[in-house]
C-alpha positions in Angstrom: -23.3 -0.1 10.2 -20.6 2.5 11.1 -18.4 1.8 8.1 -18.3 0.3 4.7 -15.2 -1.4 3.0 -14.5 -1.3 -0.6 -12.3 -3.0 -3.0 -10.1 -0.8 -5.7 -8.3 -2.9 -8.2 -6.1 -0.3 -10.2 -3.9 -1.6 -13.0 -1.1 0.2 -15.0 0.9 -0.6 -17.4 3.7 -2.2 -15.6 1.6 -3.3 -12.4 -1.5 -2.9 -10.3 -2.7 -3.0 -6.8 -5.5 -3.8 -4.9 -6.6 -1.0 -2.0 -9.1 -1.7 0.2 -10.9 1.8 1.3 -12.7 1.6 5.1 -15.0 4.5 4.7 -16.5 5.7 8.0 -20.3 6.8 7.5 -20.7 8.7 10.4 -17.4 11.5 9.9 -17.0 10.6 6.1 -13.3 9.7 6.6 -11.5 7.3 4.3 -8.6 5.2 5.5 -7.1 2.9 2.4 -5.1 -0.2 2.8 -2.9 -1.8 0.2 -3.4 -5.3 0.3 -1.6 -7.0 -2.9 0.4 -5.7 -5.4 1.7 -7.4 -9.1 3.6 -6.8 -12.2 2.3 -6.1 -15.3 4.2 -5.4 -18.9 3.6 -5.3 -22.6 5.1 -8.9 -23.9 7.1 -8.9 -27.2 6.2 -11.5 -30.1 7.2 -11.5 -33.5 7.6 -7.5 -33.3 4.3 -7.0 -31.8 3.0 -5.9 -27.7 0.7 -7.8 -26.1 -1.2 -7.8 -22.8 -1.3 -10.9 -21.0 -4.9 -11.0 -19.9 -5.4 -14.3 -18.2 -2.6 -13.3 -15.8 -4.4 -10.1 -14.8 -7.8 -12.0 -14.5 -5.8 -14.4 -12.1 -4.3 -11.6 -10.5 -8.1 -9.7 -9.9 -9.2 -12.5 -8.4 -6.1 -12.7 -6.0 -6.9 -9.0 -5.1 -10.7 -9.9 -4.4 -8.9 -13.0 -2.1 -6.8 -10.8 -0.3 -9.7 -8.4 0.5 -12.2 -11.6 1.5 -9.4 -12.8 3.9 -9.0 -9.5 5.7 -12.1 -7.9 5.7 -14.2 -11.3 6.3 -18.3 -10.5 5.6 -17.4 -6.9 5.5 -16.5 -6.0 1.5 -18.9 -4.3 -0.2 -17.9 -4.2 -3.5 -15.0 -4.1 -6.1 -14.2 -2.2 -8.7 -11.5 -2.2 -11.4 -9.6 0.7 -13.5 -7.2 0.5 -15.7 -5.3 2.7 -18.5 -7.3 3.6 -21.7 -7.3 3.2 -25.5 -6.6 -0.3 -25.3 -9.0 -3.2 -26.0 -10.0 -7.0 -26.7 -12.8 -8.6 -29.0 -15.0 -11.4 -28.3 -16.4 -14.1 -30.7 -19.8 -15.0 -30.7 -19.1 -17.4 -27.8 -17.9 -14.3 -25.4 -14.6 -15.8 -25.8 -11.2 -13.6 -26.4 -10.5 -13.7 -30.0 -6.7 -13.2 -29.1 -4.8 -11.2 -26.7 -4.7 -7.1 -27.3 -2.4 -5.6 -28.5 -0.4 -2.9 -26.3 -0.9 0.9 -27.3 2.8 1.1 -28.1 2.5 -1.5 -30.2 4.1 -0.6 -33.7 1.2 -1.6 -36.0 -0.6 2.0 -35.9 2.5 4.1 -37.2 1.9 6.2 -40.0 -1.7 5.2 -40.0 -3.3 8.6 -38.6 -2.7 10.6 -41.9 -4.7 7.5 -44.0 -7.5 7.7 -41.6 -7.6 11.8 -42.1 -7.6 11.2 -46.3 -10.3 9.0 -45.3 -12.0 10.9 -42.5 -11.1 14.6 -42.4 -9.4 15.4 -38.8 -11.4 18.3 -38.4 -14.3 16.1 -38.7 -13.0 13.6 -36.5 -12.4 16.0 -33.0 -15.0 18.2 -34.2 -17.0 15.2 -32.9 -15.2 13.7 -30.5 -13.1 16.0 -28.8 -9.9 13.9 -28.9 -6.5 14.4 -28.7 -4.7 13.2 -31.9 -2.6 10.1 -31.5 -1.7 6.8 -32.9 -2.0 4.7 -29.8 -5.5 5.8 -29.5 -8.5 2.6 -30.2 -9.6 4.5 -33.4 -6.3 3.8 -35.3 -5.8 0.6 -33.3 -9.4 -0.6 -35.2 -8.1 0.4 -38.9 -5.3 -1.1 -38.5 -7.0 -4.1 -38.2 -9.2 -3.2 -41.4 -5.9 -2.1 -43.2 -4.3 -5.1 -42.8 -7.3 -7.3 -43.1 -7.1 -9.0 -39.8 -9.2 -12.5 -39.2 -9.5 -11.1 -35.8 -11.8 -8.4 -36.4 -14.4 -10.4 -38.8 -15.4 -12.9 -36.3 -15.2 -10.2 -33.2 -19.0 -10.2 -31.9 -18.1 -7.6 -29.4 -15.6 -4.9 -28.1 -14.6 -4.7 -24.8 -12.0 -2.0 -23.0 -9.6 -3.4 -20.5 -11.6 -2.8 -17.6 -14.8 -3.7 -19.3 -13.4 -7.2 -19.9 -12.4 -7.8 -16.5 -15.7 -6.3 -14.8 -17.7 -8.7 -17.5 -15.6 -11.5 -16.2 -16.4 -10.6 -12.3 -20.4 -9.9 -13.2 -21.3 -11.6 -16.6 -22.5 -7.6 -18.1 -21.0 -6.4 -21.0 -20.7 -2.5 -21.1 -18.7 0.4 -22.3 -17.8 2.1 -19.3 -18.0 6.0 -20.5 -15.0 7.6 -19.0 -12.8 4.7 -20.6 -15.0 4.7 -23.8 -14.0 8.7 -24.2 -10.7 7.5 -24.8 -11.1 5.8 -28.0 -11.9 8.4 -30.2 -14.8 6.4 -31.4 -17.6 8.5 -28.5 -19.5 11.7 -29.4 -18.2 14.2 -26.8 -21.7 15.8 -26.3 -24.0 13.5 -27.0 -22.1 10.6 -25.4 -23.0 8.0 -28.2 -20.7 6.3 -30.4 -19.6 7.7 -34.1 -21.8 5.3 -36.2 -20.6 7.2 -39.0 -17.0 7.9 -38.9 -16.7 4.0 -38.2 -18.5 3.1 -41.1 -16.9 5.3 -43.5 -13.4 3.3 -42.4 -15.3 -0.2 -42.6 -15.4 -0.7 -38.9 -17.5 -2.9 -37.6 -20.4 -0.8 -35.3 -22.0 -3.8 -34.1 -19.3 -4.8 -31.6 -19.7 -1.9 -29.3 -21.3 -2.0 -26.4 -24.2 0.1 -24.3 -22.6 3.0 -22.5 -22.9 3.8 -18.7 -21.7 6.1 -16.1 -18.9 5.7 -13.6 -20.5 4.8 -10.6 -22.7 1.8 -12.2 -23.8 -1.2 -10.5 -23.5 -3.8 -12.8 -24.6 -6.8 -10.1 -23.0 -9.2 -7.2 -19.9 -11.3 -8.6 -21.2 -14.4 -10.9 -21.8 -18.2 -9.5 -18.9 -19.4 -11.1 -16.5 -16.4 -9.3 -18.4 -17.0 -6.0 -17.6 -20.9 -6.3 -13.6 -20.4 -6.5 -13.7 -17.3 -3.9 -15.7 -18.6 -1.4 -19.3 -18.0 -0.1 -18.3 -15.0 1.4 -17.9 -13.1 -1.9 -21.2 -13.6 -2.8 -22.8 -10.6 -1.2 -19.8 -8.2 -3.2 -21.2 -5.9 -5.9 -19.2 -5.1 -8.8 -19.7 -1.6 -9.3 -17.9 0.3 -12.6 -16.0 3.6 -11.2 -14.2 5.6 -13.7 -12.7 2.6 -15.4 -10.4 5.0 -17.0 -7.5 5.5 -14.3 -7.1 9.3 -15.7 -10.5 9.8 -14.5 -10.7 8.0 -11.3 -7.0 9.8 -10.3 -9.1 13.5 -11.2 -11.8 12.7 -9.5 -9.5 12.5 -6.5 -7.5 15.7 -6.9 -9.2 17.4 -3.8 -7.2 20.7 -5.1 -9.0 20.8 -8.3 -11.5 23.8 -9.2 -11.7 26.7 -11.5 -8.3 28.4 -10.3 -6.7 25.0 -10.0 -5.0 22.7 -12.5 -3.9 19.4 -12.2 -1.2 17.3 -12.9 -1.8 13.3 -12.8 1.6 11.8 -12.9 2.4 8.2 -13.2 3.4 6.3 -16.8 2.3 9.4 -18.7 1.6 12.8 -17.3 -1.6 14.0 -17.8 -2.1 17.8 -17.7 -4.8 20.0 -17.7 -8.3 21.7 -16.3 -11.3 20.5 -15.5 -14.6 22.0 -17.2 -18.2 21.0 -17.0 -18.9 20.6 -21.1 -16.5 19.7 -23.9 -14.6 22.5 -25.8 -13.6 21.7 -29.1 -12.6 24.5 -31.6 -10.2 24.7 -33.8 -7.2 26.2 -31.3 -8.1 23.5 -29.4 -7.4 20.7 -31.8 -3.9 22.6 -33.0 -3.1 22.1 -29.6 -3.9 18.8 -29.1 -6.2 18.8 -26.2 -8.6 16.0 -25.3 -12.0 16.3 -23.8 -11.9 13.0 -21.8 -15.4 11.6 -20.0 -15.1 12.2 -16.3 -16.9 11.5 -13.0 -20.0 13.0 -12.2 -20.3 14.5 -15.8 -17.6 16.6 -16.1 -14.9 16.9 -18.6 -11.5 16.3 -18.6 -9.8 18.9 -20.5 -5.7 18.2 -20.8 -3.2 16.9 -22.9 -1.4 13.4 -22.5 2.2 13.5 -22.2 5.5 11.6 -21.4 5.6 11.0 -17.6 7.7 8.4 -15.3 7.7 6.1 -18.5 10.7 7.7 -19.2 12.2 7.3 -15.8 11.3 3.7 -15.8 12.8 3.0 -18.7 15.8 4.1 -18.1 15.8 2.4 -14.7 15.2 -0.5 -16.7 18.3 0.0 -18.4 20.8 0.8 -15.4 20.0 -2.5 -14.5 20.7 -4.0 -18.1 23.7 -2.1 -17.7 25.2 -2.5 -14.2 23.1 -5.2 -12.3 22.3 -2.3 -10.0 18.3 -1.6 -9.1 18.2 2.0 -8.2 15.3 2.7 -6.8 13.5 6.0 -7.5 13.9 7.9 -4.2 17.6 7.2 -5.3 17.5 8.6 -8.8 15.5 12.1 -7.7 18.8 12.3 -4.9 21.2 12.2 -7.6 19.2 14.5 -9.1 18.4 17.1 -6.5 22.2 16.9 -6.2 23.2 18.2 -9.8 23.4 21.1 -11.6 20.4 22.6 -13.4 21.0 21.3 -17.0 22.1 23.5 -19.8 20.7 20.4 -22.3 16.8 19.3 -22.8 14.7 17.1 -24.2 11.0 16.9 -25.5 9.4 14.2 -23.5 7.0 13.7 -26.0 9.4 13.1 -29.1 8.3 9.6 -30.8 12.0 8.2 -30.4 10.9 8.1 -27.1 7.8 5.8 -27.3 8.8 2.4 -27.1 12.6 2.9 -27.5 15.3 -0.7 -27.3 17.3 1.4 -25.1 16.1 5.2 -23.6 19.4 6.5 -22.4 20.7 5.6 -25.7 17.5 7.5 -27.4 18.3 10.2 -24.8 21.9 10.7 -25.8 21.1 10.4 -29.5 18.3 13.4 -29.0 21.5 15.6 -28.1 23.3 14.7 -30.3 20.7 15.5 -33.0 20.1 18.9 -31.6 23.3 19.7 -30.7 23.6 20.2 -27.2 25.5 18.7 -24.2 25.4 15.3 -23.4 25.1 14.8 -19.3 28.3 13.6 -17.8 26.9 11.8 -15.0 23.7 9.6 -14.1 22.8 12.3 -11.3 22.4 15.1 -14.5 21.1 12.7 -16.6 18.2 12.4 -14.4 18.1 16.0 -13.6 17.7 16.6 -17.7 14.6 14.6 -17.8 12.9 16.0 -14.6 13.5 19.4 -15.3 12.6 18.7 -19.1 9.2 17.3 -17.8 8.5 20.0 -15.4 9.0 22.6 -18.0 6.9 20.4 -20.6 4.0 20.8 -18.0 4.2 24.8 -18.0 4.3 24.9 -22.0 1.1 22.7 -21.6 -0.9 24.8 -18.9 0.0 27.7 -21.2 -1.9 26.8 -24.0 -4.4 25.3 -21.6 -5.1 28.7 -20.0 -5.2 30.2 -23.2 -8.1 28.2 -24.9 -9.9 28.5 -22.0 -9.2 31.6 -20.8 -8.2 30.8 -17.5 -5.7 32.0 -15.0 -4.4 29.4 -12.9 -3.4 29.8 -9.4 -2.3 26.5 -8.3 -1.4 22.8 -9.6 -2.5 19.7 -8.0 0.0 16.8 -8.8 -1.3 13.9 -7.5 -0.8 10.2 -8.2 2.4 8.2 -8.3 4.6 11.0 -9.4 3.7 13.0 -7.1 6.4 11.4 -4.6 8.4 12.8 -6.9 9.6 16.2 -4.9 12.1 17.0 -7.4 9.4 17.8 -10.4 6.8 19.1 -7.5 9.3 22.0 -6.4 10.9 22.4 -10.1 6.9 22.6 -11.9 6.4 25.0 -9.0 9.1 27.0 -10.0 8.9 26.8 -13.8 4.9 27.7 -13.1 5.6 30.7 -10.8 2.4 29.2 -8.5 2.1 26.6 -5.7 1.9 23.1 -6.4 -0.1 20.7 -4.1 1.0 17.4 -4.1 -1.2 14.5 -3.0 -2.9 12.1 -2.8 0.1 9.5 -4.1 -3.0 7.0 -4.3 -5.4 9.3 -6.3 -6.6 6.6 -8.8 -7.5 3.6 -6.2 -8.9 6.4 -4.2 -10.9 7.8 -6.7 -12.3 4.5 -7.6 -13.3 3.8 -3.8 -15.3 6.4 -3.5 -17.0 6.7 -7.1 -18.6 2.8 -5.7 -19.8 5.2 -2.6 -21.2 7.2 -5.0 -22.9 4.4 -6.8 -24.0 3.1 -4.0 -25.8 6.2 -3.2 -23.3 7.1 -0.1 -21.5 10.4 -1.4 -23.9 12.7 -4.1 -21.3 15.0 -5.4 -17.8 15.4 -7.1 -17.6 18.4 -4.2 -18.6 16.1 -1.3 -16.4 13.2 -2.8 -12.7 15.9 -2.8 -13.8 17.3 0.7 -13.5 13.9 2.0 -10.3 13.0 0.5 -8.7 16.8 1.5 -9.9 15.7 5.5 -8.7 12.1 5.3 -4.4 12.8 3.4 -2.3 14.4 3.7 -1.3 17.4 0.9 2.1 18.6 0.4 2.6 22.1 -0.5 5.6 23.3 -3.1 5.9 27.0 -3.2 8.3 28.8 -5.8 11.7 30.0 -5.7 13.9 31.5 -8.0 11.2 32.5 -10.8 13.2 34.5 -12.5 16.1 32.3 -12.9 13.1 29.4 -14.0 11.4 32.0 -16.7 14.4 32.6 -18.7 14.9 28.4 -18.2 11.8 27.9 -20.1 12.5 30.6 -22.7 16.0 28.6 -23.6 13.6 25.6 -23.5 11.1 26.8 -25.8 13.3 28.5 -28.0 16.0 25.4 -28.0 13.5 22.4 -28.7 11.5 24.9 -31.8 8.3 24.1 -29.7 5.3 25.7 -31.3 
């Protein structure tokens, strides 16, 4: 056998993708070919987000479809990642209690400071390493206690997103670890779930499930899967990567190392280092940094903000607005065309969550704070790239300083990074090159954490050298530092950031 081909299913929050990967054993090249793509969104009901899962479990199996009808006898296996904190509960009959809630969904506001009265926060990252924020499972779970949901006392089990859907494909229930490091519910060193912080909010500890490694085999797709997808799916393994997209998307950054930070940019931005054990201390809890579960064992160590949501929102609203669909590459022109702004924003203001309308929030922001509205769509745009690209150097900043650091590089990779505006103005704003690449980081991650499982790569080394030898990487060098220093000084100094 001269090559393998393997099935990555990667959903977001507003759509997913199924990329085949055609990994040749003899060089170690991977080639990746997107076969099906389809929408995803929260849905609004009575003031609450849901996720439509029954549509996405259609939708995996018309990725797994597509892949069967191209790649005939040849797919090996197919795995499935998907954003984090989010969740669904099964009765005693392994049947969906309801539809989960979105992590934007409002139920969780002002709920973090009655957990802490409850459960000290020190307490709570000393043990799990996790960023502080509402959307996250922990507060998702008490909200249910708080508000004595019906859901939770029949709930027999607790899946993540891409827990359910791999349960669905193979019949094994499991907490995938790099996902289950989202919750704020996992030990960060010892890797088993807080038995004790649950209990002390009246969380039910019975419902989670064993833990296991990206890279598990969790067996060939069920009878009942094989008998609506033909015989020739039932050779295909299902095979857990890092369920978590986060992780999968790292794992791909074939920039990443000691001297090399990393920027993975789609709905949110994530931004940080990679380290080999969990740091937790108390700068790095003031700072809000997570120790995420990667691949291999290591540790994600970054900070979640505000990314293309932002963008897409306000795309969303142009269209509201005018009937015009702009398309991206449009946007960043306008963009690249304007003036650098005299105005900012913080990405990661709540306003800017789950706004009705973001150019209204945006304008409103401005207003608040006193500076200039944009005049034109082209510096609107240019307000909230440059705002993000200067968010990522305040982050990287603390992140060098906790860990001592010095950074001589950043890898964006993931959808953003098509994004050339925010490569070149992060490399600027940074004073260091920015490598951006690959735009498919997450699906190509996932590929080739099944090769690992599968016994075909051994290392998180050997899996970046393949994907530096098989895409293409962009390079961004800076210009105009200076200029871009006393920009993030005004920015800083402007937004009171601490």
């Amino acid at each position: 056998m001269d090559s393998i081909v393997i099935l990555a299913i990667d959903i977001g929050a507003s759509g997913g993708k199924a990329i085949a990967g055609v990994l040749d054993l003899k060089n170690l090249k991977l080639t990746i070919d997107e076969l099906y793509r389809f929408p995803n969104q929260m849905i609004r009901v009575n003031n609450h987000l849901y996720w439509d899962m029954l549509q996405l479990w259609a939708e995996v199996k018309n990725s797994i479809k597509a892949a069967l009808r191209k790649y005939r006898g040849r797919l090996a296996s197919v795995g499935i990642d998907t954003w984090g904190v989010d969740f669904v509960l099964l009765d005693d009959h392994d049947e969906l209690v309801s539809l989960p809630y979105a992590y934007r969904d409002p139920m969780t506001e002002g709920l973090m400071s009655e957990v802490f009265s409850k459960v000290p926060k020190e307490v709570i990252y000393s043990r799990t390493g996790i960023q502080f924020m509402r959307i996250n499972t922990l507060y998702q779970l008490y909200a249910l206690v708080k508000f004595n949901s019906p859901k939770l006392k029949i709930a027999k089990a607790m899946l993540m997103i891409p827990d359910l859907l791999n349960y669905w494909l193979s019949g094994v229930k499991v907490n995938e670890y790099t996902n289950a490091s989202t919750t704020q519910l996992l030990d960060a060193k010892s890797k088993r779930w807080c038995l004790d912080i649950l209990e002390k909010l009246n969380i039910p500890t019975d419902i989670l499930q064993e833990i296991v490694n990206a890279g598990s085999v969790l067996g060939y797709l069920k009878r009942d899967v094989v008998e609506e997808l033909g015989e020739d799916s039932r050779d295909v393994n299902v095979i857990a990567p890092a369920t978590h997209d986060t992780a999968s998307a790292i794992a791909a950054g074939p920039m990443i190392n000691e001297d090399t930070g990393y920027v993975s940019s789609g709905t949110w931005n994530l931004v940080g280092v990679e380290l080999n054990e969990p740091l937790i201390n108390e700068q790095a809890m003031l700072s809000n940094f997570t120790n995420e579960g990667g691949a291999f064992g290591t540790i994600t160590f970054l900070r979640n903000m505000q990314g293309m949501w932002i963008l897409q929102e306000v795309r969303r609203i142009l269209v509201d607005l005018s009937g015009r669909e702009y398309s991206y590459d449009e946007l960043v022109n306008l963009a690249a065309e304007a003036e650098e702004p005299e105005s900012f924003i913080d990405v990661d203001d709540s306003r800017f969550l789950a706004p009705i309308n973001m150019i209204n929030e945006i304008h409103g922001y401005l207003k608040e704070t006193r500076q200039r509205e944009p005049g034109s769509l082209g510096e609107l745009i240019r307000l909230i790239i440059t705002s993000i690209a200067l968010k990522h150097r305040y982050i990287f900043e603390k992140a060098t300083k906790i860990t001592g650091r010095r950074l001589r590089g950043i890898n964006i990779f993931g959808g953003g990074s098509r994004n050339s505006l925010m490569n070149q103005l992060t490399a600027n704003v940074m004073g260091i090159p920015v490598y951006a690449g690959p735009e498919e980081s997450t699906s190509i991650g996932n590929i080739l954490i099944q090769a690992a499982g599968m016994g075909i790569i051994k290392s998180i080394q050997e899996l970046r050298s393949i994907v530096r030898d098989s895409f293409n990487i962009r390079v961004f060098e800076p210009r105009d530092e200076k200029k871009y220093e006393d920009l993030y000084s005004i920015f800083v100094t402007r937004l009171n950031l601490p």
